[in-house]
BAMAR-401121 format. One line per 10 residues: their letters; for each residue x, y, z of N, C-alpha, C, O, CB. Coordinates in steps of 0.2 Angstrom, whole numbers. Glycine has a CB too. Layout:
<rs>
a> X/Y/Z/X/Y/Z/X/Y/Z/X/Y/Z/X/Y/Z ~ ...
</rs>
This chain:
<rs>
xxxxxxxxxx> -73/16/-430/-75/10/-431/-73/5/-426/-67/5/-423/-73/7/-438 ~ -78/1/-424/-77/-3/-418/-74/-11/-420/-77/-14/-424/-83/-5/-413 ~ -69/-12/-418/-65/-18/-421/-67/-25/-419/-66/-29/-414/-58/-18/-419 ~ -71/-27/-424/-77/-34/-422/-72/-39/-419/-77/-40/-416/-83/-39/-429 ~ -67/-42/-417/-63/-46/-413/-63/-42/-405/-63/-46/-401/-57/-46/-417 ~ -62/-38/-404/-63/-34/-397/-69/-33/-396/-71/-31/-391/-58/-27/-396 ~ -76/-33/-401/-82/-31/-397/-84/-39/-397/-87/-40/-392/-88/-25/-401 ~ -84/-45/-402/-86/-52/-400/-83/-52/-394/-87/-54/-390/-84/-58/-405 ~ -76/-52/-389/-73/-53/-383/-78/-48/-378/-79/-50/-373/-63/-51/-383 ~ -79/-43/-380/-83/-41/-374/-89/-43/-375/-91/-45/-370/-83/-34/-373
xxxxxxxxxx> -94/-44/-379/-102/-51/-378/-99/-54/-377/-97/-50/-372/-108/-54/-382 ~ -95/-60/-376/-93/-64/-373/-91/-64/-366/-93/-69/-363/-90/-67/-376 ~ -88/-59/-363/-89/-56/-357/-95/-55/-353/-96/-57/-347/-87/-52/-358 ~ -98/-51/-357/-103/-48/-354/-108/-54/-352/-110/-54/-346/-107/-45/-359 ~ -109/-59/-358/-113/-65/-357/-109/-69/-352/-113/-73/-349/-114/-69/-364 ~ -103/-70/-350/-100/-75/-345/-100/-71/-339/-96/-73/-335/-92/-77/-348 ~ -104/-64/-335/-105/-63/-332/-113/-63/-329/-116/-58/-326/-101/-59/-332 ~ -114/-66/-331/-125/-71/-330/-122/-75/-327/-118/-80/-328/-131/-76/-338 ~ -124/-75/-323/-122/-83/-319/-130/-88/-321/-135/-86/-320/-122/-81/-307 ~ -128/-92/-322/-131/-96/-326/-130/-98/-334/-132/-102/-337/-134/-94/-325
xxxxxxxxxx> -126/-93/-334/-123/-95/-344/-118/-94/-343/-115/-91/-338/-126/-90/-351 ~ -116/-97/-349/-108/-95/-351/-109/-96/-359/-113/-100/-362/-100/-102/-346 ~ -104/-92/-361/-103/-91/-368/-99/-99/-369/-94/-100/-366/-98/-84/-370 ~ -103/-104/-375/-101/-112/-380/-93/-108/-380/-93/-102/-381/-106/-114/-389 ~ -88/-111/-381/-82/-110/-384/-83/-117/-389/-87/-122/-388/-74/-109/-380 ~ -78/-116/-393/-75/-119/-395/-67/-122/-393/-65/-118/-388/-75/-115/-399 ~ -63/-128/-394/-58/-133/-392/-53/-127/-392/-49/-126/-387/-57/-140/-396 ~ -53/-123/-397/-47/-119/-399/-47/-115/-392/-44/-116/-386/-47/-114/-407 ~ -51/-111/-393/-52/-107/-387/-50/-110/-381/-52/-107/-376/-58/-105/-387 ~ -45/-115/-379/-44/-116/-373/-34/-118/-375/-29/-120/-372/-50/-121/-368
xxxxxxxxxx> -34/-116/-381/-27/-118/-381/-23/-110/-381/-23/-107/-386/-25/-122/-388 ~ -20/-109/-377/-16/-101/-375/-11/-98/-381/-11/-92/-383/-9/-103/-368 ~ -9/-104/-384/-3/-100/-386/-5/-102/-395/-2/-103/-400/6/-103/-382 ~ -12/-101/-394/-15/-103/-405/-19/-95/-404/-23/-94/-399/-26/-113/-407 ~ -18/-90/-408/-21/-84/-408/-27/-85/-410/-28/-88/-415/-18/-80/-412 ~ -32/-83/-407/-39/-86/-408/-44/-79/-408/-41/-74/-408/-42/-92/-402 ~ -50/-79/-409/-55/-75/-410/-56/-76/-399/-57/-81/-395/-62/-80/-417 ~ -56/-68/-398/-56/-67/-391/-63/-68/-388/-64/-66/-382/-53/-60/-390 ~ -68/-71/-391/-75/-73/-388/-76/-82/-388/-81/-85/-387/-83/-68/-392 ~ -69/-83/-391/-68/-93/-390/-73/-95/-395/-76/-100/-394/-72/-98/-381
xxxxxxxxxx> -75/-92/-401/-80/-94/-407/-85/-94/-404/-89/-96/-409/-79/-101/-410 ~ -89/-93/-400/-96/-92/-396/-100/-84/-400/-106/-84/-401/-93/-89/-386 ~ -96/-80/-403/-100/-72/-404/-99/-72/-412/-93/-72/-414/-95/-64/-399 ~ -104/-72/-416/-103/-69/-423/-106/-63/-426/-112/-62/-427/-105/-72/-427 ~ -101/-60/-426/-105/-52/-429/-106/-53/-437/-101/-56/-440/-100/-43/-428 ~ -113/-51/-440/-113/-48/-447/-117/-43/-447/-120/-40/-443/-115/-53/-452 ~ -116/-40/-454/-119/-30/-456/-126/-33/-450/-124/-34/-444/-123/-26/-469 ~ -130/-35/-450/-139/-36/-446/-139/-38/-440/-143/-36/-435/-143/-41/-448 ~ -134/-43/-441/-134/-50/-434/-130/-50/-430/-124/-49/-432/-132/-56/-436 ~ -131/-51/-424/-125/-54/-418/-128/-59/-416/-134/-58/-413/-122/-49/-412
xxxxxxxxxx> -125/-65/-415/-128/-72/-416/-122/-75/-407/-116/-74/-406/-126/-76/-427 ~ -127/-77/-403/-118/-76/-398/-123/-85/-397/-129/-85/-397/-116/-66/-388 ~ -119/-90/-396/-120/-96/-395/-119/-98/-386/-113/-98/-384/-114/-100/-399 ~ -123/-100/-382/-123/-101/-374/-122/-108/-373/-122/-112/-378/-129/-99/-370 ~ -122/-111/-367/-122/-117/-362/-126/-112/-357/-125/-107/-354/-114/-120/-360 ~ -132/-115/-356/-137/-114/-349/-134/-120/-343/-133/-126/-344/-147/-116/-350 ~ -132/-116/-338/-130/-120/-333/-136/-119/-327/-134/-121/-321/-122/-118/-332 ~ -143/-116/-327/-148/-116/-324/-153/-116/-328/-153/-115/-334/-149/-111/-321 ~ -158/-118/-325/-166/-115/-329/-169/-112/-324/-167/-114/-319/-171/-122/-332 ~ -175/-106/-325/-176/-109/-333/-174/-103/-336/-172/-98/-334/-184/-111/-336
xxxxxxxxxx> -175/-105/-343/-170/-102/-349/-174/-93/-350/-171/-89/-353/-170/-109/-358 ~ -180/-94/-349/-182/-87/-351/-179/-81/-346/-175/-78/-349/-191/-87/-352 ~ -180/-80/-342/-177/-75/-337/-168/-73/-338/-164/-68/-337/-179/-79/-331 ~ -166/-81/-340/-158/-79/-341/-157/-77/-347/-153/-73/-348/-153/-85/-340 ~ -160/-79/-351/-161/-77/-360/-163/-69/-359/-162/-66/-364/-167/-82/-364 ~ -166/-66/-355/-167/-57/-356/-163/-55/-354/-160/-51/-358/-172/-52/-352 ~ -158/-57/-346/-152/-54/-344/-147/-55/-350/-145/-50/-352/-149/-58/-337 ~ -146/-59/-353/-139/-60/-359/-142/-55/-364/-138/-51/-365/-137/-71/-364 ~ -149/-55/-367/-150/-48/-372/-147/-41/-370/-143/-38/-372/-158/-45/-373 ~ -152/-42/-364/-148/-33/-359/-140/-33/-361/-136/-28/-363/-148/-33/-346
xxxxxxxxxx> -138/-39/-359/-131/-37/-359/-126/-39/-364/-120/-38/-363/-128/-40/-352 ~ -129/-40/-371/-125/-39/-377/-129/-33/-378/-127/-29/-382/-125/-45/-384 ~ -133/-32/-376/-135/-26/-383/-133/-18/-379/-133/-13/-383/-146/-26/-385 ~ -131/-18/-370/-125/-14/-365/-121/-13/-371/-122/-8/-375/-121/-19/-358 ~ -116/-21/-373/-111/-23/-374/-111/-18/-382/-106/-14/-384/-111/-32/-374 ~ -116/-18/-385/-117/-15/-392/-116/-8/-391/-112/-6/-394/-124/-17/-396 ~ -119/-4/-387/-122/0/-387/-116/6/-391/-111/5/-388/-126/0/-381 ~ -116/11/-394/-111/14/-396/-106/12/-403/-102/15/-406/-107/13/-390 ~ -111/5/-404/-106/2/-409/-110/3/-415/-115/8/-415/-105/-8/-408 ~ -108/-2/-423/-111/0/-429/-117/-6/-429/-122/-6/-432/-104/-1/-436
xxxxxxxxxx> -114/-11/-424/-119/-17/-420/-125/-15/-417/-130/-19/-418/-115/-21/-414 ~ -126/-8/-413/-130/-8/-408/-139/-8/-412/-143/-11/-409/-129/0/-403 ~ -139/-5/-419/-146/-9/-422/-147/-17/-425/-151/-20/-428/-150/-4/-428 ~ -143/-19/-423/-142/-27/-425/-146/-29/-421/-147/-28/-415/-136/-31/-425 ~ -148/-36/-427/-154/-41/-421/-149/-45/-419/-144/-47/-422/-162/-47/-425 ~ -151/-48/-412/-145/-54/-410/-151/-58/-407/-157/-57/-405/-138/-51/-404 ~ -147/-62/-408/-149/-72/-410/-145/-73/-402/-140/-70/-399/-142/-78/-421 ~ -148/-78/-399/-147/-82/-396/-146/-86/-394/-152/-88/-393/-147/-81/-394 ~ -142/-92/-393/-144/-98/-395/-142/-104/-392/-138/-107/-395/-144/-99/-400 ~ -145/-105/-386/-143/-111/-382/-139/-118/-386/-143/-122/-389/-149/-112/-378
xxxxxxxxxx> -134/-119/-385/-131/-126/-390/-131/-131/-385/-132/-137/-387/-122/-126/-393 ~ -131/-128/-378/-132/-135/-374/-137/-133/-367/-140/-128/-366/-123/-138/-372 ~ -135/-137/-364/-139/-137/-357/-137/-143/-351/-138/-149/-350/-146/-138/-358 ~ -132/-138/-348/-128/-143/-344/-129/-146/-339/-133/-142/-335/-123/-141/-343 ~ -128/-151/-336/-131/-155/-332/-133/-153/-325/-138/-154/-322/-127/-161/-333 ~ -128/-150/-323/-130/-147/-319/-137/-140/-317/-138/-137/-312/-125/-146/-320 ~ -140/-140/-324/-146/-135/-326/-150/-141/-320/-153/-140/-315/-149/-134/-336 ~ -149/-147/-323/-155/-150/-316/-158/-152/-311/-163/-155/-309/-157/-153/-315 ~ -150/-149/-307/-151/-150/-300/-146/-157/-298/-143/-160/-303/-159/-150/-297 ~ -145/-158/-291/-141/-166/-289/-143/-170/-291/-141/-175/-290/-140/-169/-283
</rs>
């Protein structure tokens, strides 16, 4: 059995190597020494779902949105996760998505 705290830290990985996205954290997630969920609250596994929360830091969003599937569902592959639907779901779009 694959231990959902080390496979949310690897999609969030996976997703923080798109250049153009990065996995949303959460405030906790940047405090070192609070034991936290290793994907910064960004990645939720349930029995169906893997739901992983982004910041687009380019557009446009459809092209970077196939690369982040390829690479949770890489990230799944092997797991109790890999037939899960996963959700993706941009929370923001950062200013930088619009150019100078």
């Amino acid at each position: 059995m694959t231990d959902p705290r080390t496979l949310a830290g690897k999609v969030a990985d996976a997703v923080a190597g798109i250049d153009g996205l990065r996995p949303a954290t959460n405030l906790a997630a940047e405090i070192s020494w609070l034991p936290t969920d290793p994907s910064g609250g960004a990645v939720d596994l349930t029995a169906t779902e893997v739901e992983v929360r982004l910041v687009a830091l380019q557009l446009p969003l459809p092209p970077l949105l196939a690369l982040a599937e390829t690479a949770v569902r890489e990230a799944l592959d092997g797991t109790e996760w890999a037939d899960a639907h996963v959700r993706l779901v941009v929370t923001e779009l950062a200013g930088s998505a619009f150019g100078s």
